[in-house]
LUMTIKOL-291314 format. One record per residue (C-alpha): x, y, z; residue in one letter. Coordinates in steps of 0.1 Angstrom, whole numbers, plus 2048, in hexadecimal, padded with zeros to 3 digits. Layout:
% residues N
XYZa
...
//
This chain:
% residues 183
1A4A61AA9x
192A72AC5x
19CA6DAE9x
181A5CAFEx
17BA5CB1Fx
174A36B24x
16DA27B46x
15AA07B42x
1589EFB65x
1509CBB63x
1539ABB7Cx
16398BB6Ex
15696BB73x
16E967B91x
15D989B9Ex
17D9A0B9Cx
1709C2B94x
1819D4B77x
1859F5B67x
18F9FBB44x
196A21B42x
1B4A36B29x
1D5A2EB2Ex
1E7A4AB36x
209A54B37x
209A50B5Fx
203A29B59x
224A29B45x
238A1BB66x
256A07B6Bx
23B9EBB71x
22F9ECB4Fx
24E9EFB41x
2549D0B50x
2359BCB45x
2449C8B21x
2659BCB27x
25B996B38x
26197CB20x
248966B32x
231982B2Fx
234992B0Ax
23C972AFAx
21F973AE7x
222998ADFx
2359A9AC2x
23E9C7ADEx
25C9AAAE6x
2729B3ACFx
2789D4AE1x
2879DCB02x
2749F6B14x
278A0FB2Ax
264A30B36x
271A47B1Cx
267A2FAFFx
241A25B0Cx
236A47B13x
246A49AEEx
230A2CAE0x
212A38AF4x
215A5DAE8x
217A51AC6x
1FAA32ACAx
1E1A48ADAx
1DCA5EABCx
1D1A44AA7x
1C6A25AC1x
1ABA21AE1x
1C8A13AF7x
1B8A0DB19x
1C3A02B3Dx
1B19E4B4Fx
1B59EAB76x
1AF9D3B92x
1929E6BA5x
19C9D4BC5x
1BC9E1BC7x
1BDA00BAEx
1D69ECB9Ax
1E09F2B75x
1DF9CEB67x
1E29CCB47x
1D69E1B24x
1C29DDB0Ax
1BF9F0AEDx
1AA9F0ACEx
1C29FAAACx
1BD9FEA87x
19BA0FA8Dx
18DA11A6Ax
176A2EA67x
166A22A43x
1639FCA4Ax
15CA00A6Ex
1729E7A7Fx
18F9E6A95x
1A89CCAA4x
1AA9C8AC8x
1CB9BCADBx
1CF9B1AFDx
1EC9ADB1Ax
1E89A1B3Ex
2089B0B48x
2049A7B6Ex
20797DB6Dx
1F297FB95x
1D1986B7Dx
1DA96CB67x
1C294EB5Fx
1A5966B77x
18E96DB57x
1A2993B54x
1A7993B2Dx
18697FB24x
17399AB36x
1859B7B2Bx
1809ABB04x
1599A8B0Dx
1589CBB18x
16F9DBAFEx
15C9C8AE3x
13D9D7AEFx
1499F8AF3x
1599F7AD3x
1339EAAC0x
11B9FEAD4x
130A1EAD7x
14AA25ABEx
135A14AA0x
14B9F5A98x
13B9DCA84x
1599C1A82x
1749BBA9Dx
1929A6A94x
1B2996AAAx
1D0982AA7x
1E196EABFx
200954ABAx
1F0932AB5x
200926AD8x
1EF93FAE8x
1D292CAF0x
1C3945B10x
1C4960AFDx
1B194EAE0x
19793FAF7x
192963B08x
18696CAE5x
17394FAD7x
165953AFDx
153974AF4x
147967ACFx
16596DABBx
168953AA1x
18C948A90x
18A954A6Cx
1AC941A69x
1CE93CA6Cx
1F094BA5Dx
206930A63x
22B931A6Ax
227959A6Bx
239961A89x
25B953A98x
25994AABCx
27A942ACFx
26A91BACCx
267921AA4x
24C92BA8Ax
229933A9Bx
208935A89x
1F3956A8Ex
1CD94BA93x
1B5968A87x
197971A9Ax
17A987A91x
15798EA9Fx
13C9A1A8Bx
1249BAAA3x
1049A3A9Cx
115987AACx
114992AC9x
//
């Protein structure tokens, strides 16, 4: 995959301005290690079963950014990274693509962060790079994260139940997906 030079700016509906650019290897800081290694924080994420440090991110991300868009969302206020998003399993033939999301820095939580950075992304990804069909997943429980999608016309496909084991048991994984002529 070809490395793009995305900078997309966007105000919430709390007006915080925000910038979603490339994640490069000088965002991989002890900060976002942390945000990684939080259990309040990744307990949603499959990146919990691993501990992280700096040596294995820039890993992951040297590895990821050949194949995925993996994007930093800053606070423009501050010049703050705040969280990543990333858009994976870019299909070239059927021209769709999954998007993932992490607020790693809880001060931006509940402020409208990840339901405006799946807008823009979603965008980008149908009006620039061609995708017809954009898919997600999020732990049934995770009910911001699934309201940030359904908030930018996502629609639940359906659900895998019991297909991932939570510290509080067997979770369902609900599946979203949004077609480019819904927008």
């Amino acid at each position: 995959m070809k490395a793009f030079d995305v900078l997309l700016q966007q105000k919430t509906k709390n007006n915080l301005s925000i910038t979603i650019r490339n994640l490069t290897s000088l965002d991989i800081t002890h900060q976002y290690c942390s945000w990684l290694n939080d259990k309040e924080i990744n307990q949603y994420l499959e990146s919990r079963f691993t501990e992280w440090n700096i040596q294995s991110l820039l890993d992951y991300h040297h590895q990821k950014n050949k194949s995925e868009l993996m994007l930093a969302i800053i606070d423009d206020d501050t010049g703050t990274h705040i969280g990543n998003i990333k858009v994976s399993g870019i299909d070239e033939n059927h021209h769709r693509a999954e998007i993932g999301i992490i607020i790693g820095d809880k001060h931006f939580w509940g402020k409208g962060i990840a339901t405006t950075a799946i807008g823009v992304v979603a965008n980008y990804c149908f009006d620039t790079l061609n995708i017809h069909k954009l898919t997600a997943g999020a732990y049934a429980d995770n009910l911001a994260s699934i309201n940030a999608f359904i908030s930018n016309g996502f629609i639940i496909e359906g659900q895998r139940k019991e297909h991932v084991l939570t510290p509080s048991g067997w979770s369902d994984v609900v599946l979203l997906g949004k077609i480019k002529t819904q927008k």
